[in-house]
Residue frames relative to the residue before (quaternion, step in Angstrom):
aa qw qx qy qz dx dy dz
X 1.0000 0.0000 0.0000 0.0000 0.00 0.00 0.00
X 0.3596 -0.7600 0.5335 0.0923 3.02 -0.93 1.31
X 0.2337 -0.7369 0.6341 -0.0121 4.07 -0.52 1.50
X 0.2629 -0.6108 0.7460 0.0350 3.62 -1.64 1.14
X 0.0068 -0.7482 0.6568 0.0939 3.35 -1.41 0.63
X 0.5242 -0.7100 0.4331 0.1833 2.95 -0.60 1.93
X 0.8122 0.4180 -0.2888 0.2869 3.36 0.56 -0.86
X 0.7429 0.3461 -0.4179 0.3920 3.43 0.78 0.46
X 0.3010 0.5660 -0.6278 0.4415 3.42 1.12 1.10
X 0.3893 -0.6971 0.5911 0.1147 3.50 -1.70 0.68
X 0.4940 -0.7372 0.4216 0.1861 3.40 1.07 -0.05
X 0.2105 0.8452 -0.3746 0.3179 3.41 1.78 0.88
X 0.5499 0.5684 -0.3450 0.5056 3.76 1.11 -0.92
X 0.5829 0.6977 -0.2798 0.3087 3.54 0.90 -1.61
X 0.6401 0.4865 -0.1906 0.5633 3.27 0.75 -2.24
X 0.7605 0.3666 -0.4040 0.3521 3.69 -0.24 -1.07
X 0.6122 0.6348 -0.2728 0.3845 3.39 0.76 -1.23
X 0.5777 0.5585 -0.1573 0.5740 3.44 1.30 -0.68
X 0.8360 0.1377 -0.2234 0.4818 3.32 0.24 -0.82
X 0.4730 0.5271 -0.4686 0.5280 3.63 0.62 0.45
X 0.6970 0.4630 -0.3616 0.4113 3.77 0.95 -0.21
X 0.7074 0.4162 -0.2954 0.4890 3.10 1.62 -0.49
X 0.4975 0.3899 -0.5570 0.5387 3.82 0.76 -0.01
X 0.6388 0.5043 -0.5265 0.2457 3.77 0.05 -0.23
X 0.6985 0.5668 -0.1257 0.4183 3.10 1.48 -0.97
X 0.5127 0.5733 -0.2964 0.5663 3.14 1.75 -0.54
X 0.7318 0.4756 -0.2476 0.4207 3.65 1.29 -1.05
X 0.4955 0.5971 -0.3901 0.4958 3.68 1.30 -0.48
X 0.7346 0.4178 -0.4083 0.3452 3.43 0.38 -1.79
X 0.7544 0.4636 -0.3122 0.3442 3.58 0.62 -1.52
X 0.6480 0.5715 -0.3592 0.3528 3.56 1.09 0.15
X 0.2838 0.5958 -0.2467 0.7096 3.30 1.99 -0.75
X 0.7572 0.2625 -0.1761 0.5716 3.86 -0.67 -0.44
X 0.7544 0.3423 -0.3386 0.4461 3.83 0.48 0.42
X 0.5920 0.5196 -0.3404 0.5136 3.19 1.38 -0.36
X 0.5960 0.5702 -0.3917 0.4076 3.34 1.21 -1.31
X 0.6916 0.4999 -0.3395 0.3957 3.42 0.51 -1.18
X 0.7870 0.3297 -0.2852 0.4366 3.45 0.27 -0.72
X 0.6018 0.3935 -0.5052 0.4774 4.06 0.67 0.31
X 0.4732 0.5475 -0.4616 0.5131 3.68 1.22 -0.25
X 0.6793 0.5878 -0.1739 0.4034 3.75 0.79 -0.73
X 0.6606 0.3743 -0.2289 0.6091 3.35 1.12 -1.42
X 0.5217 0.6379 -0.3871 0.4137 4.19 1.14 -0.29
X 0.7155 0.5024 -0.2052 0.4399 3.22 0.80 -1.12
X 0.5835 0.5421 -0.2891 0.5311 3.02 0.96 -0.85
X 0.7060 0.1541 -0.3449 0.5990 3.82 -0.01 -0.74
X 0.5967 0.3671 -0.6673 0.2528 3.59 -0.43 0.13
X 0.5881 0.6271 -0.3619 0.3604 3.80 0.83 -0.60
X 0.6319 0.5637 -0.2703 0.4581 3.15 1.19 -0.97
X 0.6351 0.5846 -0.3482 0.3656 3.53 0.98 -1.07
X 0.4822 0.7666 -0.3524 0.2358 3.13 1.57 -1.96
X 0.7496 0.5855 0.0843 0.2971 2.18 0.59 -2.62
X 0.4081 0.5744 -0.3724 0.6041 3.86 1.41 -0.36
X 0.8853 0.2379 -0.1756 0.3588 2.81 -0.60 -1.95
X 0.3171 0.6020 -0.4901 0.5448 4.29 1.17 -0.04
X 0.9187 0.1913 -0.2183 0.2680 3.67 -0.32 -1.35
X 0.4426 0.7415 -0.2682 0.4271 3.35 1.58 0.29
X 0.5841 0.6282 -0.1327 0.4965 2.79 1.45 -1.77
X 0.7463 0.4353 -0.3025 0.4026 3.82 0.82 -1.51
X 0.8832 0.2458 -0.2756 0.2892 3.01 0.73 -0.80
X 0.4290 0.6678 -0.5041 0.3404 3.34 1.21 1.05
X 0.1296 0.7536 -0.4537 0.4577 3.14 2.37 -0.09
X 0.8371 0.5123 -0.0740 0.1769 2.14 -0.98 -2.30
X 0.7535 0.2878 -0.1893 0.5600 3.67 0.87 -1.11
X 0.5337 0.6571 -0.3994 0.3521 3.59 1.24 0.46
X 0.5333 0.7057 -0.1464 0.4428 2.62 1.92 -1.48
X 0.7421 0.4895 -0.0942 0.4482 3.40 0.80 -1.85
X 0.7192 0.3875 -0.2220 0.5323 3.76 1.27 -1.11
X 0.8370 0.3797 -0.1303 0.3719 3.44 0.38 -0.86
X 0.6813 0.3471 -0.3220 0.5582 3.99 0.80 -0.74
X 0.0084 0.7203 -0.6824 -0.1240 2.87 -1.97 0.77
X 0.6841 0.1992 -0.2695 0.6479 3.37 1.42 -0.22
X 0.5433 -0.3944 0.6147 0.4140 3.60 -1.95 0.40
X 0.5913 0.5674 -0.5229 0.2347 4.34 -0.17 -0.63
X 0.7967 0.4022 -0.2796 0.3541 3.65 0.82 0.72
X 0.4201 0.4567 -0.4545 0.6390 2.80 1.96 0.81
X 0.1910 -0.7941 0.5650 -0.1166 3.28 -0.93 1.87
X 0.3061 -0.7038 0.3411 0.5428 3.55 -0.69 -0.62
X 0.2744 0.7093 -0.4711 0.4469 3.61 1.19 0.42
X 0.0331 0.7951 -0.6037 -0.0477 3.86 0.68 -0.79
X 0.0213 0.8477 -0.4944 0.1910 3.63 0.82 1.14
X 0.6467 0.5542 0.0242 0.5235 3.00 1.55 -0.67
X 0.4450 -0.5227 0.6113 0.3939 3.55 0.87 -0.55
X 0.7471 0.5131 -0.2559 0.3362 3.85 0.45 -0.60
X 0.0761 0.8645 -0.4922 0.0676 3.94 0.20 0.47
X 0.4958 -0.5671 0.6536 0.0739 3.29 -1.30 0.96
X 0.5065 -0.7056 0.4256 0.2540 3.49 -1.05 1.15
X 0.4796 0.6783 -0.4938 0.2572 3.91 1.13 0.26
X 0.6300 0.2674 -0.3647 0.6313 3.86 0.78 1.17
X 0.5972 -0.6779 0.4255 -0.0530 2.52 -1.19 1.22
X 0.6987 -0.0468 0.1084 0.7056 4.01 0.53 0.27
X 0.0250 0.7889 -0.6135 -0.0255 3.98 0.36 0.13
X 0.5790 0.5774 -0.4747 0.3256 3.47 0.76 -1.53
X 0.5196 0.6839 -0.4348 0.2705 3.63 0.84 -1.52
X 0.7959 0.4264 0.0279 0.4289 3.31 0.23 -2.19
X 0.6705 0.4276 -0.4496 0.4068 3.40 0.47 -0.52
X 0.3936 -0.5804 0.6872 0.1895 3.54 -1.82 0.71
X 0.2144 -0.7596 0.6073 0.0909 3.44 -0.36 1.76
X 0.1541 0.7709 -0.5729 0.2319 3.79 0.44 0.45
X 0.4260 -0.6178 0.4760 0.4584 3.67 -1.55 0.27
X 0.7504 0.3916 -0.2624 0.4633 3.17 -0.91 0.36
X 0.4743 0.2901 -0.5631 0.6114 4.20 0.72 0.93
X 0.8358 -0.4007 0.3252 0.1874 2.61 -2.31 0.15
X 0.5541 0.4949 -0.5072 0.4367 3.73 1.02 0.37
X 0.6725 -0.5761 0.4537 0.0999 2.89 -2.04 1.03
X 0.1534 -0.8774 0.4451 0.0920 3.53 -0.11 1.44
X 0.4301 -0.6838 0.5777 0.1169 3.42 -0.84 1.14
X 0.2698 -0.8361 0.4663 -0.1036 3.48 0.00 1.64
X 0.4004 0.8941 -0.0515 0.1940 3.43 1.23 -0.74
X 0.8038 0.4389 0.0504 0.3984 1.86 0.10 -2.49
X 0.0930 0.7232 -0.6841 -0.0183 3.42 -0.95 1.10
X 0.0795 -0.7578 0.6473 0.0208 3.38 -1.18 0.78
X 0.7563 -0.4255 0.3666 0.3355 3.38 -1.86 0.94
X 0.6719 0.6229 -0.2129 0.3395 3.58 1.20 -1.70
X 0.3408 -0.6285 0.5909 0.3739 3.89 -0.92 0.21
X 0.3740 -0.8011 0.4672 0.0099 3.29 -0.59 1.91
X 0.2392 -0.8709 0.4206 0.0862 3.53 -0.49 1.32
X 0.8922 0.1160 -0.0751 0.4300 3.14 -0.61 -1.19
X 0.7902 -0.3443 0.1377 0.4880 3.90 0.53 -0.74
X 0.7530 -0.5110 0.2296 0.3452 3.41 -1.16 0.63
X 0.4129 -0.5996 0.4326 0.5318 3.55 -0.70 0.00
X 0.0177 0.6562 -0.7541 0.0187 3.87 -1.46 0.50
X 0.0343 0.6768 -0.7144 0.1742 2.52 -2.30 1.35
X 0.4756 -0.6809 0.5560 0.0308 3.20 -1.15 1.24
X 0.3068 -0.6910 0.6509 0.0687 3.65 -1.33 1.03
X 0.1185 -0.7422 0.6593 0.0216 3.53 -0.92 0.71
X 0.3137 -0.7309 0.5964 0.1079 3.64 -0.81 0.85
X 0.1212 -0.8401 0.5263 0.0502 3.86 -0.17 1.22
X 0.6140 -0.5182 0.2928 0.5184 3.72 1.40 -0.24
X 0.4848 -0.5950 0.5431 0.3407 3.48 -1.17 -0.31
X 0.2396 -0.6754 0.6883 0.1128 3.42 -1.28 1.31
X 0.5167 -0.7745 0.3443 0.1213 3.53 -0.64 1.76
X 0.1897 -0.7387 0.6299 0.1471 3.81 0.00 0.66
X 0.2418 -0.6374 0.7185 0.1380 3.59 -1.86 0.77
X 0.7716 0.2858 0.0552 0.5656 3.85 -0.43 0.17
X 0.7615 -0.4277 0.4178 0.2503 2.99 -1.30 -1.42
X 0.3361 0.8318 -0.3214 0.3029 2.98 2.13 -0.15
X 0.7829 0.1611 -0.3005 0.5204 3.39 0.86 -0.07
X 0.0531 -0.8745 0.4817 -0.0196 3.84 0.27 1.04
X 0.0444 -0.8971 0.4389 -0.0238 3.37 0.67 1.24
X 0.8388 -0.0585 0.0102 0.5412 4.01 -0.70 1.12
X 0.6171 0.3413 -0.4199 0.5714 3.57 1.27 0.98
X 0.0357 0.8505 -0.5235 0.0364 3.57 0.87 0.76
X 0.8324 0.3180 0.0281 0.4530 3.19 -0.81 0.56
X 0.6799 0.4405 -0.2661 0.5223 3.79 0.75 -0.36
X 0.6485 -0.5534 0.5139 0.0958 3.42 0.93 -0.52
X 0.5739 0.6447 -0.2038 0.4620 3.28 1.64 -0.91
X 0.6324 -0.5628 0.3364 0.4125 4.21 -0.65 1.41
X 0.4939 -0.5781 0.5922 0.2667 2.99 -2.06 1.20
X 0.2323 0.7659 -0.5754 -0.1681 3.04 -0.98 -1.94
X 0.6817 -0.6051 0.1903 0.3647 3.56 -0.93 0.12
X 0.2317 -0.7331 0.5953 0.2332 3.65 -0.41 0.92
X 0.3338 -0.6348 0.6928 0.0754 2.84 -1.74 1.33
X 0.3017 -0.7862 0.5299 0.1006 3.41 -0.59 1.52
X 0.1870 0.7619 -0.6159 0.0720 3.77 -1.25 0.25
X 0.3395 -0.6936 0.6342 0.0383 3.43 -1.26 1.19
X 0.2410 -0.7677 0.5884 -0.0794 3.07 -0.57 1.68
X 0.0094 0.8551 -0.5079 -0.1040 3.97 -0.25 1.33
X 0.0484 -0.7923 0.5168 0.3208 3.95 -0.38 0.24
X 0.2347 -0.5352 0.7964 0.1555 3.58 -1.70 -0.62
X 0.1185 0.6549 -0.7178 0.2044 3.04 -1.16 1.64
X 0.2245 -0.6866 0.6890 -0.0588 3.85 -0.85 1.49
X 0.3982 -0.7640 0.4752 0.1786 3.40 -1.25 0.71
X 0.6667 -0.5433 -0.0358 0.5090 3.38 -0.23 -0.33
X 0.4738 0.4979 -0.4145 0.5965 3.79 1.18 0.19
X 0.4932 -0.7270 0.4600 0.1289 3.59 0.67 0.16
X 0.5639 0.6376 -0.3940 0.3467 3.85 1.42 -0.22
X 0.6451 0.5602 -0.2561 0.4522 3.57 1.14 -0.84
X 0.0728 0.9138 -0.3865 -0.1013 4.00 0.19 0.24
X 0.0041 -0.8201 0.5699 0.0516 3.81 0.51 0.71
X 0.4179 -0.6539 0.6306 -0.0066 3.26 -1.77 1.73
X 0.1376 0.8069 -0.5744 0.0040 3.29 -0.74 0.50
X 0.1183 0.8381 -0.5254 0.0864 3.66 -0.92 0.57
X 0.5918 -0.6245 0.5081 -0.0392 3.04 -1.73 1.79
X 0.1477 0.5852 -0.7603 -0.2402 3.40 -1.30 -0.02
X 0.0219 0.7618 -0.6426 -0.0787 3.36 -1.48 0.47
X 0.4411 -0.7142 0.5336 0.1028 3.53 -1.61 0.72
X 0.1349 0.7476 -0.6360 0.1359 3.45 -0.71 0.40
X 0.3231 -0.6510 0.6849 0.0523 3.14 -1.04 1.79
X 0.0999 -0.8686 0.4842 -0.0335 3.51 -0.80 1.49
């Protein structure tokens, strides 16, 4: 029979065995703490994107508001009760509280693929005045034909789309022309 004497082993396998458990562990944590970072990343990102949807939706329901619905400038005020503002402020978009319920124009619409949080996109028209046409010099959406200028009434059309947690807010903004 074949006897082992514990005591003149040193217990070398142990130590190594040991520290190979902790660089593993040292390698899990710091990998765990790379993923986190980068789904925290790949989040942001689609919330921007959403923002940024419901922003370019917003303009061009503007836009087709602008084109379907005004015929005179006598309802862009500075009160912008209305979504509708008159160029006596400067930057407004800045200052205004795009909340539900203030004076910007909520885009109702808008349906998206995304589970929609905090509030629609909304956006506000500002009337800058009317850049004066002689003739035909300004031949708006009759290119080419020849078809009457006249004076284009000019306006800057800002939106505010929020994704769906609503922290990420993307601004967008338009000038547009319409010969009224």
């Amino acid at each position: 029979m074949h006897t082992t004497n514990f005591r003149s082993q040193s217990g070398a396998a142990l130590v190594v065995s040991l520290l190979i458990l902790l660089v593993m562990t040292v390698i899990g944590i710091s990998s765990m703490q790379t993923t986190n970072l980068q789904e925290k990343m790949a989040s942001n990102t689609r919330e921007r994107e959403q923002a940024f949807e419901a922003a370019e939706s917003a303009l061009r329901n503007a836009e087709a508001f602008l084109e379907n619905n005004v015929a005179v400038t006598a309802n862009f005020d500075t009160d912008g009760s209305d979504g509708l503002y008159d160029d006596s402020v400067q930057e407004l978009w800045k200052t205004l509280s795009w909340t539900v319920g203030t004076d910007a124009r909520e885009h109702s619409g808008y349906a998206s693929t995304y589970s929609y949080g905090s509030q629609s996109p909304r956006y506000i028209i500002e009337h800058f005045g009317t850049a004066d046409s002689t003739g035909d010099k300004y031949n708006l959406g009759g290119y080419g034909t020849g078809a009457g200028g006249g004076d284009v009434e000019m306006f800057r059309i800002t939106v505010r789309g929020t994704g769906a947690n609503g922290l990420s807010p993307v601004f967008l903004q338009s000038s547009y022309g319409k010969i009224l």
